[in-house]
N, C-alpha and C positions, 0 to 999 in steps of 0.2 A: 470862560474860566480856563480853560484845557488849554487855548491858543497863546494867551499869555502867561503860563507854565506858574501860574501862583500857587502857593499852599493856600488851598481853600476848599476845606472838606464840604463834601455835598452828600445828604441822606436823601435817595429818592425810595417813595414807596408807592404802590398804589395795587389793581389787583392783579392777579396772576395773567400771563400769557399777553400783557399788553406792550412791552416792547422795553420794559425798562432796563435789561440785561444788555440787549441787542441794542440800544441806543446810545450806550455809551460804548459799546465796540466801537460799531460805525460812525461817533463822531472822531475817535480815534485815528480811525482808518482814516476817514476822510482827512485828518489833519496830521497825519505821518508818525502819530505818537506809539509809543510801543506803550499795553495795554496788556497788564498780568492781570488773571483771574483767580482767586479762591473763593471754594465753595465749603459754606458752614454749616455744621451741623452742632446736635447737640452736645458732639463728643470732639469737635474741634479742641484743643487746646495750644498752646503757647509753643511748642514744639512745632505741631502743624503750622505755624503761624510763623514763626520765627527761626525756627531750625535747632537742631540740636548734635549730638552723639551720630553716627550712624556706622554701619561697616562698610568700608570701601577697602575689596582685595585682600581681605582675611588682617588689616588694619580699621583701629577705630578713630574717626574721622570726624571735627566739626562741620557742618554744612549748612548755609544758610536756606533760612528757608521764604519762602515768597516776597514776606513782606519788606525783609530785608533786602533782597534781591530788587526790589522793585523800587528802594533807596537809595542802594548802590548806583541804578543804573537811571536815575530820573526816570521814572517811570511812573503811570498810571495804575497805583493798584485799585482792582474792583473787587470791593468784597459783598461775593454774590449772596442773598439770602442771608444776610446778617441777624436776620430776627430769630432765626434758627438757634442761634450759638447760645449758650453759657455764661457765668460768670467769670469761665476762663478767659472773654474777650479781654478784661480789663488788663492785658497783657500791653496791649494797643496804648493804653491812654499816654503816655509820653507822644508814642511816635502821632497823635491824633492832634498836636500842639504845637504840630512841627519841629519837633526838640529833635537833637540826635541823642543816637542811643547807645549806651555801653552795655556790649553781649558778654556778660558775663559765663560765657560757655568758652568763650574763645579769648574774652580778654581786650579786642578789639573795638574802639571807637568809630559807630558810622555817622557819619553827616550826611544826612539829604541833599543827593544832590539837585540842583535846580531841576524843576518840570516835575518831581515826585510831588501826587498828590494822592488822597484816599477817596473815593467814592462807594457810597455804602448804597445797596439794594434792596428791598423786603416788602412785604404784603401788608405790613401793619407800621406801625409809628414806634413800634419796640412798647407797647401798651400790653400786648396779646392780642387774642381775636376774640371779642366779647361771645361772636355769634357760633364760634368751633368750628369756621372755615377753614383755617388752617393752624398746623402743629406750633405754633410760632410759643415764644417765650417772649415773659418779661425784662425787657435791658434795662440794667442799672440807669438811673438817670442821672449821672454823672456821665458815661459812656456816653449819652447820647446828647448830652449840654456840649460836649467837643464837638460837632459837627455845625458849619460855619451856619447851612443852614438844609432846611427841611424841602424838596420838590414832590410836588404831590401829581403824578404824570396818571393821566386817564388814557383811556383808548383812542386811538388815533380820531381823526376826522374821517367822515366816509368818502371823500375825495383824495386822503392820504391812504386808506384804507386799498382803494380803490389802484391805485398806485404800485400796493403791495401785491395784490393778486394777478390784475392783470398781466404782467411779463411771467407767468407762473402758466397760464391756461390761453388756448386760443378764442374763449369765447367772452366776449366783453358784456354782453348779457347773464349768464351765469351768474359771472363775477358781481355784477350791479346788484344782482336779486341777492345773492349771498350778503352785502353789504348791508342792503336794506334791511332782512331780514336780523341779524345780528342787532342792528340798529333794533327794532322794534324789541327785542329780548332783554335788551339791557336796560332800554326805558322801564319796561316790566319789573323787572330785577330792582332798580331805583327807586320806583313805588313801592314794591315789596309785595308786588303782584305773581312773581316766581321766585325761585328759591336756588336757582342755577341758572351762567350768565353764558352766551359765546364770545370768546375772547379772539383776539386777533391769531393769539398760537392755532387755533381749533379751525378758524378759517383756512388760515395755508396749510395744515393738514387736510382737509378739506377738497384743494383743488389737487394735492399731490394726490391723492387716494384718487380722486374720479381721474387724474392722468394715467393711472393706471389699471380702472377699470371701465374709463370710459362710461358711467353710468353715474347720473346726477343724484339719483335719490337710494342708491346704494353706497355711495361716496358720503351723503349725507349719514346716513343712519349709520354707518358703520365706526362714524368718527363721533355720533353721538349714545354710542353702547355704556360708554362709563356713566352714563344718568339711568336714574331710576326707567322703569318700562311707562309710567304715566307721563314722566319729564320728557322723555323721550319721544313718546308719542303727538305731545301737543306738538311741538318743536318741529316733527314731520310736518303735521297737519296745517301750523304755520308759515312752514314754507312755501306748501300746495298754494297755498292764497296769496304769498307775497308773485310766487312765479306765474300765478294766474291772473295779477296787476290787481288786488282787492286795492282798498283804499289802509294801507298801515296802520294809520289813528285811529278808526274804527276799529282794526283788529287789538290794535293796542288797548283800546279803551274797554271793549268785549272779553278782553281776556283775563284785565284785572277786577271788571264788572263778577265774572267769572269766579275769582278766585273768592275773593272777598262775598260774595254769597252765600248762602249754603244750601245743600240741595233737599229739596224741600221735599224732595220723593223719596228718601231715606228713610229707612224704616225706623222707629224708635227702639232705643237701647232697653231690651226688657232684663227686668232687674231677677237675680235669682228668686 
């Protein structure tokens, strides 16, 4: 789509830290395209987005702002985290049509020039997040009927996975067990065996941290602090076994056997 410079908006979503931000840089890069970025939030609005007033030199000044920018110059805009934004997105819908757009700030007709396209980012489908994973809002479903279509991108492959770490650390076995390892967490997480995933971002933190302190299960734990002390611990304890060569599917299977129990040595709830 990028290579043949069509207007052909593409929503990709899936979960966090799996490569969807970075993967449309790098197919950029790889294909010489020049690749604007904004990041949305709630309080994004049409100014942010489009440009407005500003002061330049003790004069007040029109100034386009990204998305226009990224009109002007055929360009790739990525709009990061879109599930974030507001009802102010609906600024967008012209330019999301491919249409050109009259700024009525400045009075100025732009036309798209060839190779400008929009690519949108987010964690959810613009639904919400039923389960309160993440801050996300609902987008209008008009907003999101503009987008040519929907990419639903997962975590890499642990061969691509593999790829990513290695040139990162000297040790090809670390790297393998980390893959593994992630690999068996996210099956869990997909059963609904755990309730937090390792994502590919947590990995390359991962091997950066033990670069610099040189200690595998200090690099581990360090970079799994943001989880609960019980998530955190299992997560230890499974790695011990993946670097100790157990069998994965076993542990996998043990683990959701695990959760889905309950423990039967628990005292009973005594009622006032």
């Amino acid at each position: 789509i990028i290579s043949n410079k069509a207007f052909y908006t593409i929503f990709v979503t899936g979960l966090s830290g799996n490569g969807k931000t970075l993967m449309v840089e790098q197919v950029c890069a790889e294909l010489g395209r020049e690749c604007i970025r904004v990041n949305i939030s709630v309080e994004t609005d049409e100014t942010d987005l489009l440009g407005g007033p500003t002061l330049v030199n003790g004069n007040v000044v029109n100034r386009d702002g990204p998305v226009l920018i990224a009109m002007k110059r055929g360009a790739v805009l990525l709009i990061d985290e879109v599930d974030r934004g507001s009802n102010k997105l609906m600024c967008l819908q012209g330019i999301l049509e491919g249409k050109p757009y009259f700024n009525k700030k400045s009075g100025e007709y732009i036309h798209p020039k060839r190779g400008f396209n929009v690519i949108a980012t987010a964690n959810t489908k613009g639904s919400g997040s039923e389960e309160g994973r993440y801050l996300s809002q609902i987008l209008d479903d008009a907003f999101l009927e503009r987008f040519n279509i929907t990419v639903e991108q997962e975590y890499p492959e642990a061969k691509v996975e593999l790829k990513i770490l290695k040139p990162l650390l000297n040790d090809d076995e670390f790297a393998e067990n980390l893959v593994k390892w992630a690999d068996v967490i996210r099956k869990t997480f997909a059963d609904g065996g755990c309730d937090e995933v390792i994502s590919t971002r947590r990995l390359v933190h991962i091997v950066e941290t033990f670069g610099i302190f040189g200690d595998k299960m200090k690099a581990i734990s360090l970079c799994l602090n943001r989880f609960d002390d019980d998530t955190k611990a299992s997560f230890l304890d499974l790695y011990t076994k993946v670097d100790a060569g157990a069998n994965t599917e076993v542990i996998l299977a043990s683990t959701i056997s695990a959760k889905e129990s309950p423990d039967e040595e628990q005292e009973e709830d005594v009622p006032f």
